[in-house]
ROTORTOR-763273 format. One record per residue (C-alpha): x, y, z; residue in one letter. Coordinates in steps of 0.02 Angstrom, whole numbers, plus 32768, in hexadecimal, padded with zeros to 4 digits. Example, Ala and Ser with C-alpha at 12.3 -4.5 7.8 and 13.67 -1.06 7.14 Angstrom:
<pts>
82677F1F8186A
82AC7FCB8165S
</pts>
This chain:
<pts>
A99356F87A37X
A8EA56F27A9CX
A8B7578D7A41X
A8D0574C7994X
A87D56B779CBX
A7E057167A00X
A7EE577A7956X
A7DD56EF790FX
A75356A37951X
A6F8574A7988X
A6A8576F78DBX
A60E56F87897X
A659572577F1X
A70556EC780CX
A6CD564E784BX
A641561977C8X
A63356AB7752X
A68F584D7E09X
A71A57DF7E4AX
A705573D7E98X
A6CC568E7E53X
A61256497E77X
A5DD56EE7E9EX
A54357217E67X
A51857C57E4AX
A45857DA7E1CX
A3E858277EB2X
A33A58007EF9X
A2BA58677F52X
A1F858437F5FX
A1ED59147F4BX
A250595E7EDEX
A27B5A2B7ED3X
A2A75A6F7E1EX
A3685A597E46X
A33C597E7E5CX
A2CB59707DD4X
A36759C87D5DX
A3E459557DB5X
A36858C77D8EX
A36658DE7CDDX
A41B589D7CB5X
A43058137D35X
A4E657C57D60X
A51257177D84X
A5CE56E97DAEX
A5E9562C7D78X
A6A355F27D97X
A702564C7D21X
A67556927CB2X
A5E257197CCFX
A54557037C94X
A4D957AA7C62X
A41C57A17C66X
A3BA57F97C0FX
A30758097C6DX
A28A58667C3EX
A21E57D87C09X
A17558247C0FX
A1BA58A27B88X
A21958147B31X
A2C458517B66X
A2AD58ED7B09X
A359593A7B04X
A34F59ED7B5AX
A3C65A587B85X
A3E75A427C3EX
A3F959857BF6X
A47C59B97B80X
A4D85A237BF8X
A4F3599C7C74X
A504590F7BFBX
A5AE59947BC5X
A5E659B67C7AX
A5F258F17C98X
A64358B47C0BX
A6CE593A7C11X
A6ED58F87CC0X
A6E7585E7C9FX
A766584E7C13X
A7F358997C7DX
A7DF58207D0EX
A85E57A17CFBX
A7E757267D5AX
A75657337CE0X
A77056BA7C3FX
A6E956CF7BD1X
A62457117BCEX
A57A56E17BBBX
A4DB57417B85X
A42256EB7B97X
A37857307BAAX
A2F057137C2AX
A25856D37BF3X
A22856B07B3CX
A2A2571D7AF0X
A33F574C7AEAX
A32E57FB7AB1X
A2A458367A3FX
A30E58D47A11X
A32259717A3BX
A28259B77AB6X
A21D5A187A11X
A1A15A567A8EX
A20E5AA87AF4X
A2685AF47A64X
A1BC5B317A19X
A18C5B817AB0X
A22F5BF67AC3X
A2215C197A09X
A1575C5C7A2CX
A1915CBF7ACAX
A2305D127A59X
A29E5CB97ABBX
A32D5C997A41X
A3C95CA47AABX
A3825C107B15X
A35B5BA27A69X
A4145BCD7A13X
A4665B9B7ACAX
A3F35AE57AB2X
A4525AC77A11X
A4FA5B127A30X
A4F35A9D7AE1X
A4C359FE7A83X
A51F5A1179DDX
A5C25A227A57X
A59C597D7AAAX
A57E592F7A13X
A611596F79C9X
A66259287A5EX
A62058947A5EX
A666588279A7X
A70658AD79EFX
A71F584E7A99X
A7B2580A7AB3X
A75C57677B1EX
A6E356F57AEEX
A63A570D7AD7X
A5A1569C7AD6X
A4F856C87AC3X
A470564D7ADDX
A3D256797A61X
A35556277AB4X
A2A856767A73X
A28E57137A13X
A33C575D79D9X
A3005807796DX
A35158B5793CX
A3BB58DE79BEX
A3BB58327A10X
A41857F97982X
A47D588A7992X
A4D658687A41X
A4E257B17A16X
A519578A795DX
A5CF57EA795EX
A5F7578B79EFX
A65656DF79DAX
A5CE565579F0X
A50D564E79DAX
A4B855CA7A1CX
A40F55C179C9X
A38455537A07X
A2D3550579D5X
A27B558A7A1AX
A2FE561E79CFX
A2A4569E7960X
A30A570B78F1X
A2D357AF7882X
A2FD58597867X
A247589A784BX
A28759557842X
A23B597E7799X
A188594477DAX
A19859DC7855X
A1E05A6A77E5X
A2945A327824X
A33959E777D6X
A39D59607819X
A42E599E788EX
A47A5961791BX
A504591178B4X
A47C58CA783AX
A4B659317790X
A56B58D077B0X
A52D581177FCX
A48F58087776X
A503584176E9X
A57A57C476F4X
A50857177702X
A4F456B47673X
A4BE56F875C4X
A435578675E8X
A3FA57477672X
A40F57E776DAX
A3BC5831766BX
A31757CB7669X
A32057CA7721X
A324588A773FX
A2B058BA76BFX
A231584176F7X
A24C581D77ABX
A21E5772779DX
A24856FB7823X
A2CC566B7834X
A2DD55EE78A8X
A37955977911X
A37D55137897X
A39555A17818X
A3FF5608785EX
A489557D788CX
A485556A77C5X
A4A156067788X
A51D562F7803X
A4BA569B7876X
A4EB56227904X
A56C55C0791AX
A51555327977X
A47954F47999X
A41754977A29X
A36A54637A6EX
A35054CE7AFEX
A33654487B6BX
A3F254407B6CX
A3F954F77B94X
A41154D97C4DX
A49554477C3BX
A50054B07BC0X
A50055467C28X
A54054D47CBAX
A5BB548A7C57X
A5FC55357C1CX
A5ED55637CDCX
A68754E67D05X
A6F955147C75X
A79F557D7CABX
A7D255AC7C0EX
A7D456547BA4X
A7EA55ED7AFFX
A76F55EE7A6FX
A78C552B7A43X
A78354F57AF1X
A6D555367AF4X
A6AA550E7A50X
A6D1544A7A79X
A63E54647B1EX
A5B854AF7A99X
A5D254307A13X
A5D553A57A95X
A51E53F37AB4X
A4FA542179F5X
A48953C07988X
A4A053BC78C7X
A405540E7868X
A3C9541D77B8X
A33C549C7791X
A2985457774BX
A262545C76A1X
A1F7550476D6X
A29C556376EDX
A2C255FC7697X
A369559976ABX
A325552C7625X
A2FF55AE75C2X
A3A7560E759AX
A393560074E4X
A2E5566874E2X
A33356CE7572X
A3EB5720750FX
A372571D7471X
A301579874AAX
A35357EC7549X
A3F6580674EAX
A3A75876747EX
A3CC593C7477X
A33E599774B0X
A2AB5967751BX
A23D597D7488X
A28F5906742AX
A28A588B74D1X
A1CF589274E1X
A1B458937426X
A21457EC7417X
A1C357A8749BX
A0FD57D27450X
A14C577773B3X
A16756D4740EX
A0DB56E2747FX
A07A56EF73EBX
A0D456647381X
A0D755D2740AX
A04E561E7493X
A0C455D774FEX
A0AB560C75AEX
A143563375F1X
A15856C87563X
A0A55711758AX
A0C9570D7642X
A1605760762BX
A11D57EC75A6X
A09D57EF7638X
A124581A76B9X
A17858AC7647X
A0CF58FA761EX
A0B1590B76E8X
A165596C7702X
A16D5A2076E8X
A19F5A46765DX
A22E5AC0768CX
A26A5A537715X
A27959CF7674X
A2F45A3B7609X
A3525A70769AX
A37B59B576D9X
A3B05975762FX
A42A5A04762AX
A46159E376CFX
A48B592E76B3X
A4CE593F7619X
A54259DA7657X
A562595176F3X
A5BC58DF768DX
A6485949766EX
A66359997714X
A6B8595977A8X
A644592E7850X
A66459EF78A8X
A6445A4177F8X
A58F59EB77E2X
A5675A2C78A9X
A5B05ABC7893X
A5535AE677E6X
A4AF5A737840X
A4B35B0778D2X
A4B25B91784BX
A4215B3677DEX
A3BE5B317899X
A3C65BEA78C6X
A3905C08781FX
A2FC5B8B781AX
A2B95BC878C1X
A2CF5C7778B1X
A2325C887842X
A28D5D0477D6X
A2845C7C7748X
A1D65C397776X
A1725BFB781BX
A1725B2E7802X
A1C85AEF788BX
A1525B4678FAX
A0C65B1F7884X
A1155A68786FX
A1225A437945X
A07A5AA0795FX
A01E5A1D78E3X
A06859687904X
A08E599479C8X
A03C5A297A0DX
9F8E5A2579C6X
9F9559847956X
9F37599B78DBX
9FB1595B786FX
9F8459D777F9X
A0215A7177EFX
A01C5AF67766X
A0AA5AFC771DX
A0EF5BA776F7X
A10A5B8C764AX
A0925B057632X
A0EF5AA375A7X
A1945A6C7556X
A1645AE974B6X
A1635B79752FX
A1F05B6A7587X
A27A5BD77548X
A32E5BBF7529X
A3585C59758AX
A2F95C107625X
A35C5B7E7629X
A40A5BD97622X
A3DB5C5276A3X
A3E05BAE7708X
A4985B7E76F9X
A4D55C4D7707X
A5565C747784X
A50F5CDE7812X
A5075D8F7832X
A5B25DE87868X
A5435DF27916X
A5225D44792EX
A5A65CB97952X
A5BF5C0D78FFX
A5BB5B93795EX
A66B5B5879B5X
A6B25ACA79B2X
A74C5A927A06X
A7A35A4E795EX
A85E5A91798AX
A8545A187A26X
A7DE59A779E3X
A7E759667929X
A745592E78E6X
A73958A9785EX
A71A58A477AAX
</pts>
Protein backbone atom coordinates (compact mmCIF):
# COMPACT_ATOMS: atom_id res chain seq x y z
CA UNK A 1 0.00 0.00 0.00
CA UNK A 2 2.77 2.63 1.01
CA UNK A 3 4.48 1.81 -2.23
CA UNK A 4 1.56 2.49 -4.47
CA UNK A 5 1.03 5.47 -2.54
CA UNK A 6 4.53 6.80 -3.24
CA UNK A 7 4.00 5.72 -7.01
CA UNK A 8 1.59 7.73 -7.01
CA UNK A 9 2.73 10.74 -5.82
CA UNK A 10 6.52 10.17 -6.86
CA UNK A 11 6.11 11.36 -10.54
CA UNK A 12 5.49 15.35 -11.32
CA UNK A 13 3.58 13.92 -14.24
CA UNK A 14 1.23 11.75 -12.44
CA UNK A 15 0.37 14.38 -10.16
CA UNK A 16 -0.18 17.50 -12.56
CA UNK A 17 0.75 16.25 -16.00
CA UNK A 18 22.88 6.73 9.98
CA UNK A 19 20.57 5.64 12.75
CA UNK A 20 19.41 7.70 15.48
CA UNK A 21 16.97 10.80 15.66
CA UNK A 22 18.43 14.55 16.05
CA UNK A 23 21.60 13.41 14.93
CA UNK A 24 23.38 15.41 12.81
CA UNK A 25 25.75 14.25 10.58
CA UNK A 26 27.63 17.20 8.72
CA UNK A 27 31.42 17.84 10.04
CA UNK A 28 33.49 20.97 10.80
CA UNK A 29 37.17 21.68 10.77
CA UNK A 30 38.91 25.21 10.42
CA UNK A 31 41.61 23.01 8.09
CA UNK A 32 40.42 20.75 6.01
CA UNK A 33 42.60 17.69 4.13
CA UNK A 34 41.20 16.53 0.60
CA UNK A 35 39.22 13.59 2.40
CA UNK A 36 36.98 16.80 4.61
CA UNK A 37 36.63 19.04 1.86
CA UNK A 38 34.90 15.71 -0.26
CA UNK A 39 32.92 14.87 2.89
CA UNK A 40 31.96 18.59 2.98
CA UNK A 41 30.48 18.69 -0.28
CA UNK A 42 27.25 16.59 0.49
CA UNK A 43 26.48 17.61 4.04
CA UNK A 44 23.91 15.48 6.34
CA UNK A 45 21.48 16.73 8.77
CA UNK A 46 19.25 14.15 10.81
CA UNK A 47 15.87 16.01 11.75
CA UNK A 48 13.40 13.61 13.69
CA UNK A 49 12.40 11.25 11.29
CA UNK A 50 13.71 12.93 8.07
CA UNK A 51 17.41 13.69 6.64
CA UNK A 52 18.20 16.60 5.10
CA UNK A 53 21.10 16.49 2.19
CA UNK A 54 23.05 19.64 1.47
CA UNK A 55 24.41 20.36 -1.30
CA UNK A 56 27.51 22.90 -0.67
CA UNK A 57 29.62 23.93 -2.92
CA UNK A 58 28.35 27.42 -3.02
CA UNK A 59 31.25 29.26 -4.41
CA UNK A 60 30.82 26.93 -7.56
CA UNK A 61 27.01 27.22 -7.30
CA UNK A 62 26.51 23.64 -6.15
CA UNK A 63 27.91 22.36 -9.29
CA UNK A 64 27.03 18.71 -9.28
CA UNK A 65 30.43 16.62 -9.51
CA UNK A 66 31.01 13.38 -9.22
CA UNK A 67 32.24 12.75 -5.69
CA UNK A 68 28.78 14.80 -5.10
CA UNK A 69 26.86 12.28 -6.97
CA UNK A 70 28.50 9.34 -5.48
CA UNK A 71 27.68 10.26 -1.97
CA UNK A 72 24.37 11.84 -2.67
CA UNK A 73 23.77 7.64 -4.02
CA UNK A 74 25.47 6.01 -0.99
CA UNK A 75 22.99 8.04 1.41
CA UNK A 76 19.88 7.70 -0.05
CA UNK A 77 20.23 3.89 -0.55
CA UNK A 78 20.81 3.83 3.21
CA UNK A 79 18.46 5.78 4.03
CA UNK A 80 15.45 4.17 2.39
CA UNK A 81 16.02 0.82 4.17
CA UNK A 82 16.07 2.28 7.68
CA UNK A 83 12.81 1.72 9.11
CA UNK A 84 13.42 4.91 11.31
CA UNK A 85 13.91 7.33 8.43
CA UNK A 86 10.37 8.62 6.93
CA UNK A 87 10.99 10.75 4.21
CA UNK A 88 13.96 13.19 2.62
CA UNK A 89 14.95 16.52 1.95
CA UNK A 90 17.41 18.09 -0.61
CA UNK A 91 18.44 22.04 -0.37
CA UNK A 92 21.38 23.95 -1.47
CA UNK A 93 23.78 26.26 0.33
CA UNK A 94 24.00 29.57 -0.72
CA UNK A 95 22.19 31.08 -3.75
CA UNK A 96 21.55 27.97 -5.48
CA UNK A 97 20.41 24.90 -5.28
CA UNK A 98 22.38 23.26 -7.96
CA UNK A 99 23.50 25.01 -11.11
CA UNK A 100 24.00 21.55 -12.86
CA UNK A 101 26.31 19.32 -13.48
CA UNK A 102 30.24 20.86 -12.78
CA UNK A 103 30.95 21.69 -16.98
CA UNK A 104 34.39 22.75 -15.99
CA UNK A 105 35.33 19.83 -14.50
CA UNK A 106 33.93 17.75 -17.23
CA UNK A 107 35.84 19.97 -19.89
CA UNK A 108 38.96 19.54 -18.27
CA UNK A 109 38.98 15.51 -18.26
CA UNK A 110 37.69 15.68 -21.82
CA UNK A 111 41.12 18.10 -22.79
CA UNK A 112 43.44 15.72 -20.75
CA UNK A 113 41.69 12.38 -22.70
CA UNK A 114 40.31 11.47 -19.68
CA UNK A 115 37.09 9.76 -20.81
CA UNK A 116 36.63 6.90 -18.37
CA UNK A 117 36.51 9.58 -15.52
CA UNK A 118 33.68 11.81 -17.62
CA UNK A 119 31.40 8.47 -18.63
CA UNK A 120 31.71 7.39 -14.64
CA UNK A 121 30.26 11.40 -13.91
CA UNK A 122 27.19 10.52 -15.96
CA UNK A 123 26.70 6.86 -15.32
CA UNK A 124 27.02 8.01 -11.24
CA UNK A 125 24.44 10.81 -11.60
CA UNK A 126 22.01 9.40 -14.19
CA UNK A 127 21.72 6.34 -11.51
CA UNK A 128 20.77 8.72 -8.75
CA UNK A 129 18.50 10.39 -10.74
CA UNK A 130 17.02 7.41 -11.91
CA UNK A 131 16.72 6.64 -8.31
CA UNK A 132 15.45 9.43 -7.27
CA UNK A 133 12.58 8.85 -9.90
CA UNK A 134 12.17 5.64 -8.31
CA UNK A 135 12.35 6.01 -4.41
CA UNK A 136 10.13 4.39 -2.66
CA UNK A 137 9.97 7.46 0.29
CA UNK A 138 9.25 10.82 -0.05
CA UNK A 139 11.16 13.34 -1.46
CA UNK A 140 11.28 17.12 -1.14
CA UNK A 141 13.50 19.39 -2.66
CA UNK A 142 13.58 22.96 -1.72
CA UNK A 143 14.61 25.23 -4.99
CA UNK A 144 15.71 28.05 -3.40
CA UNK A 145 17.97 30.07 -6.06
CA UNK A 146 19.39 28.83 -9.26
CA UNK A 147 17.91 25.26 -10.12
CA UNK A 148 19.74 24.46 -13.84
CA UNK A 149 20.69 21.22 -15.90
CA UNK A 150 21.43 18.79 -13.55
CA UNK A 151 19.95 20.63 -10.56
CA UNK A 152 16.73 20.05 -12.03
CA UNK A 153 17.75 16.71 -12.62
CA UNK A 154 18.14 15.34 -8.90
CA UNK A 155 15.10 17.34 -7.89
CA UNK A 156 12.09 17.25 -10.42
CA UNK A 157 11.42 13.19 -10.45
CA UNK A 158 11.20 13.38 -6.91
CA UNK A 159 7.67 13.88 -5.23
CA UNK A 160 7.50 17.65 -4.21
CA UNK A 161 9.27 20.89 -5.43
CA UNK A 162 9.09 23.67 -3.47
CA UNK A 163 9.96 26.66 -5.60
CA UNK A 164 10.60 30.08 -4.17
CA UNK A 165 10.95 33.94 -5.15
CA UNK A 166 14.39 33.70 -5.60
CA UNK A 167 14.19 29.99 -7.64
CA UNK A 168 15.75 30.16 -11.14
CA UNK A 169 14.98 27.45 -13.58
CA UNK A 170 16.64 26.64 -17.24
CA UNK A 171 18.19 24.05 -19.07
CA UNK A 172 20.73 26.28 -21.02
CA UNK A 173 22.47 23.09 -22.60
CA UNK A 174 22.12 24.16 -26.22
CA UNK A 175 23.92 27.60 -25.40
CA UNK A 176 27.05 25.36 -24.63
CA UNK A 177 27.03 22.75 -27.52
CA UNK A 178 24.98 20.36 -25.10
CA UNK A 179 21.40 18.71 -24.95
CA UNK A 180 19.20 18.55 -22.11
CA UNK A 181 19.66 15.25 -19.99
CA UNK A 182 19.45 14.47 -16.66
CA UNK A 183 15.83 13.36 -17.03
CA UNK A 184 15.12 16.61 -19.10
CA UNK A 185 14.14 14.79 -22.69
CA UNK A 186 11.21 12.94 -20.40
CA UNK A 187 10.10 16.00 -17.62
CA UNK A 188 10.31 18.92 -20.57
CA UNK A 189 8.38 16.63 -22.97
CA UNK A 190 5.53 16.15 -21.07
CA UNK A 191 4.59 19.98 -19.76
CA UNK A 192 2.02 21.71 -21.40
CA UNK A 193 1.73 22.12 -25.27
CA UNK A 194 5.48 22.62 -26.61
CA UNK A 195 6.69 24.05 -23.93
CA UNK A 196 9.67 21.66 -23.53
CA UNK A 197 10.42 22.35 -26.50
CA UNK A 198 10.81 26.21 -26.38
CA UNK A 199 12.57 25.74 -23.17
CA UNK A 200 15.41 23.38 -24.41
CA UNK A 201 16.00 24.95 -27.59
CA UNK A 202 16.32 28.31 -26.10
CA UNK A 203 17.37 27.95 -22.57
CA UNK A 204 15.45 30.70 -21.44
CA UNK A 205 14.76 31.16 -17.85
CA UNK A 206 11.58 30.66 -15.61
CA UNK A 207 10.90 31.63 -12.41
CA UNK A 208 9.13 29.91 -9.06
CA UNK A 209 6.06 31.62 -9.91
CA UNK A 210 6.42 29.81 -13.29
CA UNK A 211 7.36 26.77 -12.54
CA UNK A 212 4.48 26.07 -9.82
CA UNK A 213 2.25 26.72 -13.07
CA UNK A 214 3.40 24.57 -15.43
CA UNK A 215 3.86 21.86 -13.12
CA UNK A 216 7.56 21.99 -12.63
CA UNK A 217 6.86 22.33 -8.83
CA UNK A 218 4.38 21.35 -6.96
CA UNK A 219 4.37 24.24 -4.45
CA UNK A 220 5.56 27.43 -4.04
CA UNK A 221 6.84 29.83 -1.16
CA UNK A 222 8.71 33.09 -0.32
CA UNK A 223 11.90 32.01 1.04
CA UNK A 224 11.50 33.78 4.02
CA UNK A 225 9.37 30.84 4.99
CA UNK A 226 12.15 28.51 4.01
CA UNK A 227 13.37 28.13 7.56
CA UNK A 228 9.82 27.74 9.23
CA UNK A 229 8.80 25.00 6.66
CA UNK A 230 11.88 23.07 7.04
CA UNK A 231 11.16 23.08 10.90
CA UNK A 232 7.83 22.15 10.45
CA UNK A 233 8.82 19.22 8.18
CA UNK A 234 11.55 18.56 10.97
CA UNK A 235 8.63 17.46 13.53
CA UNK A 236 6.56 15.34 11.18
CA UNK A 237 6.71 11.33 11.91
CA UNK A 238 5.20 10.25 9.04
CA UNK A 239 6.35 8.46 5.68
CA UNK A 240 3.05 9.61 3.91
CA UNK A 241 2.91 11.86 0.87
CA UNK A 242 -0.47 13.74 2.05
CA UNK A 243 0.68 14.19 5.48
CA UNK A 244 3.46 16.24 4.12
CA UNK A 245 1.73 17.71 1.48
CA UNK A 246 -0.90 19.27 4.17
CA UNK A 247 2.71 21.04 6.08
CA UNK A 248 3.80 22.59 2.49
CA UNK A 249 0.46 23.89 1.47
CA UNK A 250 -0.12 25.21 5.01
CA UNK A 251 3.21 27.21 3.95
CA UNK A 252 2.29 27.62 0.09
CA UNK A 253 1.09 30.77 -1.41
CA UNK A 254 -1.20 30.80 -4.56
CA UNK A 255 0.62 32.54 -7.68
CA UNK A 256 -0.32 33.64 -11.09
CA UNK A 257 2.50 34.52 -13.60
CA UNK A 258 2.63 38.11 -14.94
CA UNK A 259 1.55 39.24 -18.13
CA UNK A 260 5.51 38.93 -19.28
CA UNK A 261 5.23 35.12 -18.99
CA UNK A 262 5.99 32.88 -21.70
CA UNK A 263 3.07 31.29 -19.67
CA UNK A 264 0.96 33.90 -21.27
CA UNK A 265 2.11 33.19 -24.34
CA UNK A 266 1.19 29.44 -25.12
CA UNK A 267 -0.65 30.25 -28.20
CA UNK A 268 2.60 31.86 -30.00
CA UNK A 269 4.59 29.15 -28.12
CA UNK A 270 2.70 25.41 -29.73
CA UNK A 271 2.35 27.69 -32.96
CA UNK A 272 5.81 27.98 -33.64
CA UNK A 273 7.66 25.39 -31.33
CA UNK A 274 5.29 22.64 -32.42
CA UNK A 275 6.53 22.80 -35.68
CA UNK A 276 8.72 19.92 -37.45
CA UNK A 277 12.05 21.06 -37.99
CA UNK A 278 14.08 23.79 -36.39
CA UNK A 279 14.07 25.59 -39.62
CA UNK A 280 10.64 25.81 -39.75
CA UNK A 281 10.74 27.02 -35.80
CA UNK A 282 13.01 29.94 -36.45
CA UNK A 283 11.41 30.71 -39.79
CA UNK A 284 7.98 31.13 -38.05
CA UNK A 285 9.29 32.97 -35.53
CA UNK A 286 11.24 35.82 -38.15
CA UNK A 287 7.56 35.90 -39.61
CA UNK A 288 6.01 37.18 -36.44
CA UNK A 289 8.86 39.07 -35.27
CA UNK A 290 8.58 40.77 -38.38
CA UNK A 291 4.67 41.12 -38.49
CA UNK A 292 4.06 42.51 -34.78
CA UNK A 293 7.95 43.59 -33.78
CA UNK A 294 6.83 42.31 -30.76
CA UNK A 295 9.60 41.78 -28.33
CA UNK A 296 9.16 38.74 -26.85
CA UNK A 297 9.50 36.94 -30.55
CA UNK A 298 12.78 38.90 -31.40
CA UNK A 299 14.23 38.02 -28.04
CA UNK A 300 13.47 34.67 -28.50
CA UNK A 301 14.71 34.37 -32.38
CA UNK A 302 17.62 36.14 -30.51
CA UNK A 303 18.06 33.22 -28.07
CA UNK A 304 17.96 30.37 -30.97
CA UNK A 305 20.39 32.28 -33.19
CA UNK A 306 23.01 32.19 -30.04
CA UNK A 307 22.63 28.11 -29.64
CA UNK A 308 24.70 25.92 -31.71
CA UNK A 309 23.25 24.95 -34.20
CA UNK A 310 23.82 21.12 -33.85
CA UNK A 311 23.11 21.18 -30.23
CA UNK A 312 19.55 22.75 -31.69
CA UNK A 313 18.57 19.70 -33.93
CA UNK A 314 19.74 17.30 -31.50
CA UNK A 315 17.45 18.70 -28.51
CA UNK A 316 14.28 18.89 -30.60
CA UNK A 317 14.83 15.27 -31.43
CA UNK A 318 15.47 14.46 -28.04
CA UNK A 319 12.30 15.93 -26.65
CA UNK A 320 10.25 14.93 -29.12
CA UNK A 321 11.71 11.15 -28.95
CA UNK A 322 11.11 11.93 -24.88
CA UNK A 323 7.56 11.98 -25.14
CA UNK A 324 7.15 8.55 -25.99
CA UNK A 325 9.64 6.87 -23.77
CA UNK A 326 9.37 5.97 -20.25
CA UNK A 327 11.77 8.04 -17.52
CA UNK A 328 14.90 5.12 -17.64
CA UNK A 329 14.55 5.01 -21.56
CA UNK A 330 15.12 8.98 -21.99
CA UNK A 331 18.46 8.49 -19.37
CA UNK A 332 19.37 5.68 -20.74
CA UNK A 333 19.17 7.03 -24.52
CA UNK A 334 20.32 10.83 -22.69
CA UNK A 335 23.76 8.79 -21.55
CA UNK A 336 24.24 7.44 -25.12
CA UNK A 337 23.46 11.06 -26.84
CA UNK A 338 26.37 12.36 -24.05
CA UNK A 339 29.22 10.01 -24.95
CA UNK A 340 28.51 10.85 -28.34
CA UNK A 341 28.39 14.70 -27.96
CA UNK A 342 31.62 14.76 -25.98
CA UNK A 343 33.57 12.41 -27.78
CA UNK A 344 34.36 14.95 -30.56
CA UNK A 345 33.92 12.24 -33.13
CA UNK A 346 30.76 14.23 -34.35
CA UNK A 347 32.21 17.74 -33.74
CA UNK A 348 34.13 19.76 -30.83
CA UNK A 349 31.14 22.19 -29.35
CA UNK A 350 30.77 21.29 -26.03
CA UNK A 351 34.33 21.97 -25.49
CA UNK A 352 34.12 24.91 -27.81
CA UNK A 353 30.59 25.79 -26.11
CA UNK A 354 32.14 25.62 -22.03
CA UNK A 355 35.47 27.22 -23.24
CA UNK A 356 33.44 30.46 -24.58
CA UNK A 357 30.56 31.28 -21.99
CA UNK A 358 32.73 29.81 -18.87
CA UNK A 359 36.32 29.28 -19.45
CA UNK A 360 37.42 32.27 -21.44
CA UNK A 361 34.05 34.24 -21.83
CA UNK A 362 34.11 35.70 -24.59
CA UNK A 363 30.84 34.67 -25.28
CA UNK A 364 31.79 34.18 -28.65
CA UNK A 365 32.05 29.87 -29.52
CA UNK A 366 32.49 28.68 -33.11
CA UNK A 367 30.30 26.44 -33.76
CA UNK A 368 31.46 23.41 -35.65
CA UNK A 369 29.04 23.60 -38.24
CA UNK A 370 28.28 27.14 -37.97
CA UNK A 371 24.54 27.05 -39.00
CA UNK A 372 21.20 25.16 -39.11
CA UNK A 373 21.76 24.78 -43.21
CA UNK A 374 24.94 22.91 -42.49
CA UNK A 375 24.11 20.63 -40.18
CA UNK A 376 23.44 17.26 -41.63
CA UNK A 377 20.86 14.68 -41.09
CA UNK A 378 23.46 12.03 -40.66
CA UNK A 379 25.09 14.13 -37.77
CA UNK A 380 22.11 14.21 -35.89
CA UNK A 381 21.36 10.36 -36.04
CA UNK A 382 24.82 9.48 -35.17
CA UNK A 383 23.59 11.12 -31.91
CA UNK A 384 20.82 8.70 -30.85
CA UNK A 385 23.07 5.31 -32.25
CA UNK A 386 23.49 2.53 -29.86
CA UNK A 387 27.12 2.19 -28.75
CA UNK A 388 29.90 0.20 -29.87
CA UNK A 389 29.80 -3.69 -28.98
CA UNK A 390 32.91 -2.35 -26.60
CA UNK A 391 31.16 0.17 -24.75
CA UNK A 392 28.25 -0.41 -22.22
CA UNK A 393 24.83 1.33 -21.94
CA UNK A 394 24.22 2.64 -19.20
CA UNK A 395 22.40 0.31 -16.34
CA UNK A 396 19.70 0.82 -14.76
CA UNK A 397 18.15 -1.18 -12.07
CA UNK A 398 14.59 -1.48 -13.91
CA UNK A 399 13.91 -5.37 -12.90
CA UNK A 400 13.99 -4.11 -9.17
CA UNK A 401 13.06 -0.75 -9.82
CA UNK A 402 10.20 0.21 -12.37
CA UNK A 403 10.52 3.61 -13.75
CA UNK A 404 7.48 5.59 -14.90
CA UNK A 405 5.91 6.47 -18.08
Amino acid sequence: MMQSRIRRSVSLFRRSLLHSNNAKYSSSSSSYGVDEILDNEVLVEGIGYTRMAILNRPSALNAINTNMATRLHQFYRTWEDNSHIGFLMIKGSGRAFAAGGDIVALYHMIKQGNMEACKEFFRTIYSFIYLIGTYMKPHVALLNGITMGGGAGVSIPGTFRVATDKTIFATPEVLIGFHPDAGASFYLSHLPGHLGEYLALTGEKLNGVEMVTCGLATHYTLTARLPLIEEQLGRLVTDDPSVIETTLEQYGDLVHPDSRSVLQRIEIVDKCFGLDTVEEIVDALEVAASETKDAWCISTLNRLKEACPLSLKVSLRSIREGRFQTFDQCLSREYRMTLQGISKQISGDYCEGVRARVIDKDMAPKWDPPTLEKVSQDMVDQYFLPLSEFEPDLELPTKIREAFS
